[in-house]
C-alpha positions in Angstrom: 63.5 -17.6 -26.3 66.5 -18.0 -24.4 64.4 -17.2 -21.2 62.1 -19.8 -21.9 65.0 -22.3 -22.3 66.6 -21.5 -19.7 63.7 -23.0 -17.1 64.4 -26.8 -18.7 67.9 -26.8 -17.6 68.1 -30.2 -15.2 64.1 -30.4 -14.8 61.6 -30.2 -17.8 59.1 -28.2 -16.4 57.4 -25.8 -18.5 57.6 -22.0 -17.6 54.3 -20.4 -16.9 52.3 -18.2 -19.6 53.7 -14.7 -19.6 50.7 -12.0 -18.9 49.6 -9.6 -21.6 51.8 -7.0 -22.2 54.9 -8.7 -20.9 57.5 -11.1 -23.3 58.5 -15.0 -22.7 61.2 -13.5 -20.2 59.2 -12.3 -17.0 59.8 -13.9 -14.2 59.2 -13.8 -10.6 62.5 -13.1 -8.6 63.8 -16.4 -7.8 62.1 -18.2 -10.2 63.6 -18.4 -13.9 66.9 -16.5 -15.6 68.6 -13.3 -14.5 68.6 -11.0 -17.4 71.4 -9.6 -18.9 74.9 -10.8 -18.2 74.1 -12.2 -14.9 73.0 -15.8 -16.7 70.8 -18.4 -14.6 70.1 -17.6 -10.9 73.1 -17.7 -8.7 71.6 -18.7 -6.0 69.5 -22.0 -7.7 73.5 -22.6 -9.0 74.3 -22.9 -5.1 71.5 -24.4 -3.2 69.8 -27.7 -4.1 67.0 -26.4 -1.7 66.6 -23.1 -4.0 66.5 -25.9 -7.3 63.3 -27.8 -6.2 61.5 -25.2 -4.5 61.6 -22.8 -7.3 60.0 -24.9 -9.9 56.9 -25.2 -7.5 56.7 -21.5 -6.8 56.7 -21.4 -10.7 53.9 -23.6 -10.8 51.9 -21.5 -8.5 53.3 -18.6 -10.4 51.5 -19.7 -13.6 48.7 -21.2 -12.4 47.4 -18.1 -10.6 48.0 -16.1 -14.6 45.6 -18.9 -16.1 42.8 -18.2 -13.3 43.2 -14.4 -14.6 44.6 -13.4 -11.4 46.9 -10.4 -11.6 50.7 -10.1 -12.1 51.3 -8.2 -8.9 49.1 -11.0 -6.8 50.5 -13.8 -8.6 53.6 -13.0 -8.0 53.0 -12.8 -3.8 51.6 -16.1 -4.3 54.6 -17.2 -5.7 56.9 -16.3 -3.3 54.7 -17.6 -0.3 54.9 -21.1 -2.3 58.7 -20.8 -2.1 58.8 -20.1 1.3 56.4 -22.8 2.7 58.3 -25.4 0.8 61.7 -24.0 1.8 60.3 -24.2 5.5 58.9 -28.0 4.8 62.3 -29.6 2.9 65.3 -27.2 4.0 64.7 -26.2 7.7 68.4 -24.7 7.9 67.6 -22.0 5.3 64.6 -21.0 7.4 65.2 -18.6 9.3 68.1 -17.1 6.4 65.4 -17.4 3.9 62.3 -15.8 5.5 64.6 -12.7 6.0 65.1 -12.2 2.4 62.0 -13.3 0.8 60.8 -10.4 3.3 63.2 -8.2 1.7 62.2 -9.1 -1.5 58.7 -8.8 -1.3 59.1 -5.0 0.2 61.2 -4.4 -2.5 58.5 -5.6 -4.8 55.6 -3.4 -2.6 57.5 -0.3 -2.7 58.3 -0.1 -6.3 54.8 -1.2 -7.5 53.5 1.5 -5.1 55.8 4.1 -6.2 54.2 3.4 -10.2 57.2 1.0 -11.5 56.3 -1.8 -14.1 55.4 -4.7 -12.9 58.4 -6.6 -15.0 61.0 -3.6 -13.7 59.9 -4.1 -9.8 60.4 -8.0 -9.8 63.4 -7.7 -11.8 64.5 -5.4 -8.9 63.6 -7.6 -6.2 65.6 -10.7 -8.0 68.5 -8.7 -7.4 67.6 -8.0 -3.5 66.8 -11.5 -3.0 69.8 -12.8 -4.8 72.1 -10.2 -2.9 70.6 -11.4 0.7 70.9 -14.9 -0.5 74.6 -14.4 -0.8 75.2 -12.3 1.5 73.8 -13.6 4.2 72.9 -17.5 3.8 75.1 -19.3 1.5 78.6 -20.9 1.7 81.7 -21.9 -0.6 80.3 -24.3 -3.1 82.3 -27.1 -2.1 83.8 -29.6 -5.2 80.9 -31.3 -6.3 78.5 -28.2 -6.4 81.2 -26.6 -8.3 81.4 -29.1 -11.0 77.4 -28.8 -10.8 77.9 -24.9 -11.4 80.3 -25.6 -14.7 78.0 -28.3 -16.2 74.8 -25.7 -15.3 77.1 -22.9 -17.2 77.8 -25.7 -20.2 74.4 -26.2 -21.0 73.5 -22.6 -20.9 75.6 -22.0 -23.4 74.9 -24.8 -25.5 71.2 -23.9 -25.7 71.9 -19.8 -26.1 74.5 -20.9 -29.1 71.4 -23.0 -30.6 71.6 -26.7 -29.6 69.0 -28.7 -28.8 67.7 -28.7 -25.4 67.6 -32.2 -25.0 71.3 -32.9 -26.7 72.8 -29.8 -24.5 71.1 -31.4 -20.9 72.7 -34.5 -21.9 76.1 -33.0 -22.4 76.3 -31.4 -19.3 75.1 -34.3 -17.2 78.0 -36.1 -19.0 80.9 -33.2 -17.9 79.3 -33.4 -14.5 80.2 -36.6 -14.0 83.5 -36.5 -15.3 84.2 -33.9 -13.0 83.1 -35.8 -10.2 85.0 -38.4 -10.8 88.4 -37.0 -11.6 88.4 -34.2 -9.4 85.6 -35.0 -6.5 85.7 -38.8 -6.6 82.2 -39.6 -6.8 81.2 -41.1 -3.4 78.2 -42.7 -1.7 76.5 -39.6 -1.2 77.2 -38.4 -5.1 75.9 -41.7 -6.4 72.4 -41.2 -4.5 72.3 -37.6 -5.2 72.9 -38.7 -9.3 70.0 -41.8 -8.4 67.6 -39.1 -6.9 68.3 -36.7 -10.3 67.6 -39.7 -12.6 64.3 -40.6 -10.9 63.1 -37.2 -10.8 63.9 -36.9 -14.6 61.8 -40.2 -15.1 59.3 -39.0 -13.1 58.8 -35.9 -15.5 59.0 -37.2 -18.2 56.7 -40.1 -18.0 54.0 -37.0 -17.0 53.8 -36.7 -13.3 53.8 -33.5 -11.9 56.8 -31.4 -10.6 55.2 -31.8 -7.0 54.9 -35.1 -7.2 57.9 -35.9 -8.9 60.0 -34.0 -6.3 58.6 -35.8 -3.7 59.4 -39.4 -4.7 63.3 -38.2 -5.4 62.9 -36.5 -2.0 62.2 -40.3 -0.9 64.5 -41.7 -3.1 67.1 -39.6 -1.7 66.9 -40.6 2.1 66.1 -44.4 2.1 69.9 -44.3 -0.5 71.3 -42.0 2.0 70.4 -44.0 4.9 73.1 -46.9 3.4 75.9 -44.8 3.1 79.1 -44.5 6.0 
């Protein structure tokens, strides 16, 4: 269950329909919750680029499973879904990006060839990807991303120890911001960041879809921008 859950955190898209023979907790690299200690994706924790890309490559992920296409393809459709809209909205993870997506689709290729469950080979290739990502193309969280990173970890826990989705988002949004404010100061560029977040959330939940959604934020985000010194 907890895998499921985890996919809600900040954004209330629904996760894709597992395949048969695979639980609620499959997921493309890049695209849901690390298993076992590691917690959510790292590298969504660091990179707002990662954070709305990923749901759409989960859209494609689960939309290629309900045409009856299989795992293995679905997943490659995936991943070229996250890294055209990493190319469209974050040019300066491009060319960082492109290298490990590469690495994580041969790391995919290899172990399906050599026979490995499907499940087993992306779980492996999560671990490439998130290795190159942070290795290679990501900096110091600076003080707002960390306080971002503690309210992500806050409602993780909350959901795993049984609260309500809904109640444990709302939580963590509120220890975000009181982060922000006492050790960030929340600026200009916070406030539109916070504006862009709350219109997204709106967007979502009055129905339109993640693409969509993400787009108008997107807009959101610039004209606010364009008003700050």
């Amino acid at each position: 269950m907890t895998g499921i859950l985890a996919l809600v955190a900040f954004a209330s898209e629904k996760p894709g329909r597992p395949a048969d023979g695979h639980d609620g907790d499959f997921r493309p690299p890049m695209f849901g919750q690390a298993k076992g200690e590691t917690g959510p994706l790292r590298v969504q924790r660091h990179s707002r680029c990662h954070r709305m890309c990923g749901p759409l490559a989960r859209d494609a992920f689960a939309e290629c499973l309900e045409a009856g296409e299989p795992e293995d393809v679905c997943y490659e459709r995936a991943l070229t879904e996250f890294e055209e809209c990493m190319l469209e909205m974050c040019p300066s993870y491009v060319s960082c990006t492109r290298n490990c997506v590469h690495t994580a689709k041969q790391s995919f290729r290899v172990c399906c060839r050599e026979g490995g469950e499907v499940g087993v080979c992306a779980a492996d290739a999560q671990a490439a990807f998130i290795d190159c990502i942070e290795g290679e193309c990501l900096e110091a969280p600076t003080c707002p991303e960390e306080c971002r990173i503690d309210a992500e970890t806050e409602f993780y826990q909350c959901v795993i120890d049984g609260g309500e989705v809904d109640v444990c988002r709302e939580a963590s949004w509120v220890s975000m911001f009181v982060c922000l404010d006492e050790q960030c100061g929340r600026g200009c560029q916070i406030d539109c960041r916070a504006e862009a977040h709350a219109l997204l959330q709106e967007c979502l939940d009055e129905g339109g879809t993640m693409r969509d959604c993400i787009q108008a934020a997107k807009v959101s985000l610039v004209d606010c921008l364009s008003g700050c010194e």
